[in-house]
N, C-alpha and C positions, 0 to 999 in steps of 0.2 A: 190353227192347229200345227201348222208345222212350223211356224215360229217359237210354240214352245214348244216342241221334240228338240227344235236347235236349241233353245235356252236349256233345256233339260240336258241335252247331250253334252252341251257346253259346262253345264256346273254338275252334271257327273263325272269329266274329264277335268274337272279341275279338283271335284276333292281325290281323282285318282292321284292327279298331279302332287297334290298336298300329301297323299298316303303315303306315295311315291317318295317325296320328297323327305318327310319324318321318317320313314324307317333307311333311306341314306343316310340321314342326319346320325339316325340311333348309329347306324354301322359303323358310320366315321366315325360317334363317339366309344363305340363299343372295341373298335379296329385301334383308336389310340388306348386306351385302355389295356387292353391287352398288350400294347406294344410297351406302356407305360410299365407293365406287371412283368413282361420279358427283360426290360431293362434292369429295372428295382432286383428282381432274380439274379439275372447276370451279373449284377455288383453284387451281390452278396453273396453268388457263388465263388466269384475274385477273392473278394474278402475273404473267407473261409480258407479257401486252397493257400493265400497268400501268407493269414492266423497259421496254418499248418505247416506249412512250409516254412516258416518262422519256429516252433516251436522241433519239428521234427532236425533242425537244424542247432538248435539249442542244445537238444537231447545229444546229439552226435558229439557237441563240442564238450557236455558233460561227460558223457563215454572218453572221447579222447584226453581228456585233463584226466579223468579218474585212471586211465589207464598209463598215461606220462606219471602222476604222484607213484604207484603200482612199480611202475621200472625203477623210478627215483628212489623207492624204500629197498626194492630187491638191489639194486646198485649198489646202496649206502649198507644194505644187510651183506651184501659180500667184500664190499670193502672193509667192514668191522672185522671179519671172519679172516680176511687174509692179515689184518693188521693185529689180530688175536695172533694167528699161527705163529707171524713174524716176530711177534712181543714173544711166545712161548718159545721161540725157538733159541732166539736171542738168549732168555734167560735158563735157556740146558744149556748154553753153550757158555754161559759165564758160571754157572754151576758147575758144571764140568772144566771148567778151565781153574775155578777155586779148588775144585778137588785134587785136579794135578797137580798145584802148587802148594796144598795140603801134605801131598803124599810126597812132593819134593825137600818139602821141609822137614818132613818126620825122617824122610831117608838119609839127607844131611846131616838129620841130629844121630840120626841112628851113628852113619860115619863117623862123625864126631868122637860120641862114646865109644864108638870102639878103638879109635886112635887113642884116646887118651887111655882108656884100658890097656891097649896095645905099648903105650909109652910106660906107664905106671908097671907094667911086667916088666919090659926090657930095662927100666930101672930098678927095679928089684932083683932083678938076674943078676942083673950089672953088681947092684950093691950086694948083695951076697955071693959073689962069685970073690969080689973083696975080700 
């Protein structure tokens, strides 16, 4: 009788040992698992924030290019604008400089004719005073 109570005890405490044993086994596998599903996570949280940070970095250098072409055309649109003014001003001032030389020239001729008018009398005074 009391040899199997001890056999009994004995292969009760071993399928404990065994239940025992199988549900560490599960944990350990259950515990890598988990560690396995934290890592997998973590890299593709990396990845993600790294996608992002890659693209949110793109965007900025497309903002800054778009905003250097932006200066480059308002530069070049006020450069046209002064070389406009400059071209116009230029050409009132040869306008203007034609016109004096216009008005110098009719004044000369004007002189002109009246000298010779002026001589054309005093030759005729001259001759009929003859």
């Amino acid at each position: 009788e009391k040899q199997r109570q001890e056999d009994e005890d004995r292969a009760i405490q071993r399928y404990a040992d065994s239940v025992r044993a199988r549900e560490s086994e599960a944990a350990g596998k259950k515990a890598a698992a988990e560690e396995e599903k934290d890592r997998i996570f973590q890299k593709i949280s990396k990845d993600i924030l790294r996608k992002q940070a890659e693209e949110e970095e793109m965007l900025d250098l497309q903002i800054e290019l778009a905003n250097q072409e932006a200066e480059e055309k308002r530069v070049q649109a006020d450069r046209a604008a002064l070389e406009r003014r400059l071209r116009d001003r230029m050409e009132m001032m040869a306008a203007n400089e034609y016109q004096k030389q216009l008005k110098l020239e009719r004044l000369r001729q004007q002189e002109a004719e009246e000298e010779e008018f002026r001589q054309r009398m005093l030759n005729k005074f001259a001759e009929d005073e003859r």
